[in-house]
C-alpha positions as CSV (number, residue, x, y, z in Angstrom):
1,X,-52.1,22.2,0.6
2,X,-50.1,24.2,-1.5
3,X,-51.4,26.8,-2.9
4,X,-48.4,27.6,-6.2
5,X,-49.1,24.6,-8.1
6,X,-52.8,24.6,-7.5
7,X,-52.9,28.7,-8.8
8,X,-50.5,27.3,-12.0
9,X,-53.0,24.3,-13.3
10,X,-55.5,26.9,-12.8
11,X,-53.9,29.3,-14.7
12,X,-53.0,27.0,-17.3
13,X,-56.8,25.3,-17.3
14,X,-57.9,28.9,-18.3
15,X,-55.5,29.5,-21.0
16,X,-56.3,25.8,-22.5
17,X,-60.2,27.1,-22.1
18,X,-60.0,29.9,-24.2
19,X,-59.9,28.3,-27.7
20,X,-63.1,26.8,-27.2
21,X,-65.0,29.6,-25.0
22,X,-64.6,31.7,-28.2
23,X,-65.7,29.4,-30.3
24,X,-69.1,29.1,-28.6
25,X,-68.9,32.8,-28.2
26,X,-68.4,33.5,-31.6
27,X,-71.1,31.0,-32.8
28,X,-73.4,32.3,-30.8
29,X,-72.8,36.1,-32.2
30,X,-74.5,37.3,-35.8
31,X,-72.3,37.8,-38.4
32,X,-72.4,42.1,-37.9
33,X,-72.1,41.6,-34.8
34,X,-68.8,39.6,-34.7
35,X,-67.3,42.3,-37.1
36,X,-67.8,45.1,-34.7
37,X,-66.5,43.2,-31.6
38,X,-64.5,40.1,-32.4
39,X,-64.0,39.2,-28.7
40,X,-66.7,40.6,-26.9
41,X,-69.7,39.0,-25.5
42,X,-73.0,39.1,-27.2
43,X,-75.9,41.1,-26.7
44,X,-78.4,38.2,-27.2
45,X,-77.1,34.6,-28.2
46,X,-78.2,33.8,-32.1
47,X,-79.0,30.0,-32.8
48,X,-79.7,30.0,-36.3
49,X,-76.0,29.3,-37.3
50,X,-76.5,25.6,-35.5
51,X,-79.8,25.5,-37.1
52,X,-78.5,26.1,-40.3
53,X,-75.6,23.7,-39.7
54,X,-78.2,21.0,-38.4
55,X,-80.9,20.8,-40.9
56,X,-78.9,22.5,-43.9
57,X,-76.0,20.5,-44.0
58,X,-75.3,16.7,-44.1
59,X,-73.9,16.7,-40.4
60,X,-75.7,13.7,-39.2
61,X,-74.0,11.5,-42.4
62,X,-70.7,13.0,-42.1
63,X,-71.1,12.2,-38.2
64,X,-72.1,8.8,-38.8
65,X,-69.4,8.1,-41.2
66,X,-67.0,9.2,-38.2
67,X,-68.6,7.0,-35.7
68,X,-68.6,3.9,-38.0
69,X,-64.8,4.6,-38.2
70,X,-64.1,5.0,-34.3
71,X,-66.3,2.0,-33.5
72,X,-64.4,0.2,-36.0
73,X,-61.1,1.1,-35.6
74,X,-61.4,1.2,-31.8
75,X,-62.6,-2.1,-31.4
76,X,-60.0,-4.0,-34.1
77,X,-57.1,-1.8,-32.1
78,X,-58.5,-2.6,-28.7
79,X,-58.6,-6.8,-29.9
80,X,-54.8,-6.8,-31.0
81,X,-53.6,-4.8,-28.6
82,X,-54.8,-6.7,-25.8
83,X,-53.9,-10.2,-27.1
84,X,-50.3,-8.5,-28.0
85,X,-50.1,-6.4,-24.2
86,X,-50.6,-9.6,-22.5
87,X,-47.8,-11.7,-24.8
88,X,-45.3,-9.1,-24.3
89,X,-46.2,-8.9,-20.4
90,X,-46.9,-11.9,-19.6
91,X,-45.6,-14.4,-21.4
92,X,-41.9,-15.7,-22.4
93,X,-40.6,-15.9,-26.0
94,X,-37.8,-15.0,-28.1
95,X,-37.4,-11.8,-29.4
96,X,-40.0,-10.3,-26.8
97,X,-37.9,-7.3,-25.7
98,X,-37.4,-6.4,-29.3
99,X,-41.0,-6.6,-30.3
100,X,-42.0,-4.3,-27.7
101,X,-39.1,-1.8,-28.4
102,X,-40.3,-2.0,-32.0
103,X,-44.2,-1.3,-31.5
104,X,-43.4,1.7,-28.9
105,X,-40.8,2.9,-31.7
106,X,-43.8,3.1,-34.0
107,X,-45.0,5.8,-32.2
108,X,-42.6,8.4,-33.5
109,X,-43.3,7.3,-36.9
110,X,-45.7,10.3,-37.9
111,X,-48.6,9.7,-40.0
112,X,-47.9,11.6,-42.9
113,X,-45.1,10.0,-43.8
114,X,-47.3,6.9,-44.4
115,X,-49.2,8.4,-47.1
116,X,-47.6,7.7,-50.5
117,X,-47.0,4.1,-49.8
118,X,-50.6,3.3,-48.0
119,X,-52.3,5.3,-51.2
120,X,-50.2,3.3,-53.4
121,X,-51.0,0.1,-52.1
122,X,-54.8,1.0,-51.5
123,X,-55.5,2.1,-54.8
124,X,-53.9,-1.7,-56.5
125,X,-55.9,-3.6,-54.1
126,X,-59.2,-1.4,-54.3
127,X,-59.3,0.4,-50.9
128,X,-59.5,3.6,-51.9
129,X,-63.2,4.8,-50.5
130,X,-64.0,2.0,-48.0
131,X,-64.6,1.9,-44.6
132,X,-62.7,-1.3,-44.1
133,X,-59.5,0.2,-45.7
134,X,-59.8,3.5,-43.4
135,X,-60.5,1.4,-40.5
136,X,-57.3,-0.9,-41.0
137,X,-55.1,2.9,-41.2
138,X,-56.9,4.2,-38.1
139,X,-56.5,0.9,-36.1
140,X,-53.0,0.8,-37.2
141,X,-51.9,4.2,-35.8
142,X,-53.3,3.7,-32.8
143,X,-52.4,0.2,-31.8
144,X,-48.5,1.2,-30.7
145,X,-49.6,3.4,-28.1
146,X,-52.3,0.9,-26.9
147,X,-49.9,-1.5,-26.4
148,X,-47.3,0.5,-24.7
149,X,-50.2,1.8,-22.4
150,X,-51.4,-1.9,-21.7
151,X,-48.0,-3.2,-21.4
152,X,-47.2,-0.8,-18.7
153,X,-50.8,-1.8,-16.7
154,X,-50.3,-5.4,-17.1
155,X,-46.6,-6.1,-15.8
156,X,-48.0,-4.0,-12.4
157,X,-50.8,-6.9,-11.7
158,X,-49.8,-9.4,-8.8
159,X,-48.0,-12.4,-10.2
160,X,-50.0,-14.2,-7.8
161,X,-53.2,-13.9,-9.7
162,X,-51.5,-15.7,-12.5
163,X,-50.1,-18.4,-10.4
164,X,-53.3,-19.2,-8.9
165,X,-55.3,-19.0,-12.1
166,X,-52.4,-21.6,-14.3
167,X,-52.8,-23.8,-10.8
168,X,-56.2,-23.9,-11.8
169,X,-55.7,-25.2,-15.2
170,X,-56.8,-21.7,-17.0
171,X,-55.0,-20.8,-20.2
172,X,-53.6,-17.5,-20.9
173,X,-57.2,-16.6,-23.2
174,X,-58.3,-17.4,-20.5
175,X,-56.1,-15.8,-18.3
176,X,-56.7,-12.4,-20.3
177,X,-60.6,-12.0,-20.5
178,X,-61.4,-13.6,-17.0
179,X,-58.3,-11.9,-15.1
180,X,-56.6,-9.0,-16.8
181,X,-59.4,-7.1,-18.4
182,X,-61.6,-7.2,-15.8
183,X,-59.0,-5.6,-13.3
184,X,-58.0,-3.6,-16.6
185,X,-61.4,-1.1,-17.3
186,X,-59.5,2.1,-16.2
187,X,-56.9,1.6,-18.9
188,X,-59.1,0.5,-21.5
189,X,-61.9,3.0,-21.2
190,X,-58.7,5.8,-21.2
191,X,-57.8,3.7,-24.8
192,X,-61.2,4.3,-25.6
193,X,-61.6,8.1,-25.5
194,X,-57.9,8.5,-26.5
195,X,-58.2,6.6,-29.4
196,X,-61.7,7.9,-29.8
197,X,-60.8,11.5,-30.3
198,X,-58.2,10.5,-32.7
199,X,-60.2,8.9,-35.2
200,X,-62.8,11.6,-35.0
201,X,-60.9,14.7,-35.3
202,X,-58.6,13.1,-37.6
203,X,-58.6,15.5,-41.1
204,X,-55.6,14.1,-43.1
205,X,-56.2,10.2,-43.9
206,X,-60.3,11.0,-44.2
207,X,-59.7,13.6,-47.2
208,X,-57.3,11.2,-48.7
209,X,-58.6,7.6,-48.6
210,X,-62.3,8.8,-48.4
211,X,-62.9,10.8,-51.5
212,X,-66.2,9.4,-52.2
213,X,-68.8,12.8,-50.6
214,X,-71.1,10.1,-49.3
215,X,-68.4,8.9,-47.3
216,X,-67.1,12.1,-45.8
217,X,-66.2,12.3,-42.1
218,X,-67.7,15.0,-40.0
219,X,-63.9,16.7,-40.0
220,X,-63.4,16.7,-43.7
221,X,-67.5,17.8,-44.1
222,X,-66.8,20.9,-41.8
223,X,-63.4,21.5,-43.8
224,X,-64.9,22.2,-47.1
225,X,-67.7,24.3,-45.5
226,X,-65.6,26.1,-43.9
227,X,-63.9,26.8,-47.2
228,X,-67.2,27.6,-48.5
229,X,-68.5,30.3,-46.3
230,X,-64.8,31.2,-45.0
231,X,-66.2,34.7,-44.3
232,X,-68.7,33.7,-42.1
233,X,-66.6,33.1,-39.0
234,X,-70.0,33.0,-36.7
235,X,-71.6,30.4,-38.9
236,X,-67.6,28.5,-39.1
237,X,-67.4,28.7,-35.3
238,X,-71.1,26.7,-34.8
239,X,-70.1,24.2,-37.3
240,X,-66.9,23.4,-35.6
241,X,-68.7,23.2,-32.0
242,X,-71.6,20.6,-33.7
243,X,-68.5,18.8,-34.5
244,X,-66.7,18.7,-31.4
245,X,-69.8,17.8,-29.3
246,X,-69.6,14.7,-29.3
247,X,-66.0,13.7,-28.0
248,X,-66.6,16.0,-25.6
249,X,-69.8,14.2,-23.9
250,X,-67.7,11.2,-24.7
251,X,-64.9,12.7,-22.1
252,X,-67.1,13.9,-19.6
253,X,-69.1,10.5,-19.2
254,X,-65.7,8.8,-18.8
255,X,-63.8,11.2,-17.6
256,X,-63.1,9.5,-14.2
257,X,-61.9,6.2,-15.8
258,X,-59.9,8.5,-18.0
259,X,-57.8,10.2,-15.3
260,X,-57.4,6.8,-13.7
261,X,-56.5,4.9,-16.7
262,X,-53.7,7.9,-17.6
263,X,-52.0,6.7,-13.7
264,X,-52.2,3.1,-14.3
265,X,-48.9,1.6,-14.3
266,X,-47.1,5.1,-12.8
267,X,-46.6,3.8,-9.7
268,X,-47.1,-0.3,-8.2
C-alpha cells in the first residue's frame, strides 16, 4: 500500500471533477441567484432550466442526429479496423510494416487541417448535409487509433490458437470472428466509448458539413443556444449537462471493459 500515489490520483480525480460539479451546480441555481454567488451552493435546486431545455428546445432531434452518427461511424470504423488489425497482425505481406507506420502516423494528422479539401470534395460530389458523408469523416478519424489499439491486442494472443484453428482448416475470416473478437470484447467495447464520445461531442465537422437545422447534432444545437441566451449561464450550464448525459451513462455501464480494454496489449 502506498499511500503518495493513491493521495495524488485523488487529488488529481478532484481537480478533473470540478468542471462538471459546477456545471450541475450552476444549472441547478436561478439565474439571480448565480449572479450573487457564482460558486456557491444553492439554497434550493431549480429544475426549470432542464425543463425548458427538454420540452423547449429540439434536444431529442439534435440528440438523435448524434446518435445516428456514432452508431454509424462506430460501427463502419469498428468493420475496417478489425479486418485491417488482424492483416497487419496476423498475417504476412509486403509492405505490412509500412502500412501500419502509415495508419498510426495518421494520428497526428489533426482534423482541422482536413477541412478545405474534405468541403471541397463534398460539395462536387453532393455530400454536403448527409449523414452518409459525416459518417465516412467520423469513421475516418477514428479508424487510425482503432487500429493501432487492435494491433497492439492482437499480436499479444497465443500463436497457438492460430495454429490449432489453420490445422483445422479455418480461414483467417474465420479466424477473426470465431477466435480474435471473441477473446477481443475488452478492447472493442474501450473503441466503443472512445470512439463514442468523439463523434458526440465533436463541434467542428457537425457545424461544417451539417448545415442543414434539421440535421443539427446535439453539440452544434447547444452551441447556437448558448449563443442565444449567452447571459443565462444557469440555463447554458443545464443545456450542456442534457448534452453530456448520455456518454456519461454510456461510460459508467462500460466502464469496466473500458479500463480493461485501455491495458490490453501493455503487458503479455
Amino acid at each position: 500500500m502506498r499511500p503518495l500515489p493513491h493521495l495524488a490520483l485523488m487529488i488529481a480525480s478532484a481537480i478533473a471533477l470540478v468542471p462538471t460539479l459546477f456545471m450541475l451546480v450552476t444549472a441547478l441555481k436561478s439565474q439571480d441567484e448565480y449572479q450573487a454567488d457564482k460558486t456557491g451552493l444553492p439554497d434550493a435546486p431549480v429544475l426549470d432550466h432542464f425543463r425548458q431545455i427538454l420540452f423547449d428546445t429540439p434536444v431529442f432531434l439534435w440528440m438523435a442526429n448524434s446518435l445516428i452518427l456514432v452508431a454509424g461511424s462506430v460501427v463502419l470504423s469498428l468493420a475496417v479496423s478489425c479486418l485491417a488489425a488482424y492483416a497487419i497482425a496476423r498475417m504476412e505481406f509486403r509492405g505490412r510494416d509500412a502500412l501500419f507506420t502509415l495508419s498510426t502516423a495518421l494520428m497526428a494528422v489533426p482534423p482541422v487541417v482536413l477541412i478545405v479539401p474534405l468541403f471541397v470534395l463534398y460539395s462536387q460530389i453532393g455530400l454536403i448535409s448527409t449523414y452518409s458523408g459525416t459518417i465516412l469523416i467520423y469513421a475516418g478519424l477514428v479508424t487510425p487509433f482503432s487500429v493501432y489499439l487492435l494491433v497492439t491486442f492482437f499480436r499479444t494472443l497465443p500463436q497457438d490458437l492460430f495454429d490449432a484453428a489453420i490445422l483445422d482448416g479455418a480461414s483467417h475470416l474465420q479466424i477473426l470472428f470465431r477466435v480474435v473478437l471473441p477473446l477481443s470484447l475488452a478492447p472493442v467495447l474501450t473503441l466503443v466509448i472512445v470512439n463514442a464520445l468523439f463523434v458526440w461531442n465533436d463541434l467542428l465537422m457537425a457545424v461544417i458539413f451539417l448545415q442543414d437545422d434539421a440535421k443539427k447534432t446535439v453539440m452544434a444545437g447547444i452551441a447556437v443556444f448558448q449563443g442565444r441566451y449567452n447571459n443565462q449561464i444557469p440555463l447554458t450550464m443545464a443545456g450542456m449537462a442534457v448534452a453530456a448525459a448520455p456518454m456519461l451513462i454510456l461510460y459508467l455501464v462500460f466502464q469496466r471493459h473500458f479500463v480493461r480494454g485501455l491495458m490490453a496489449g501493455a503487458v503479455k
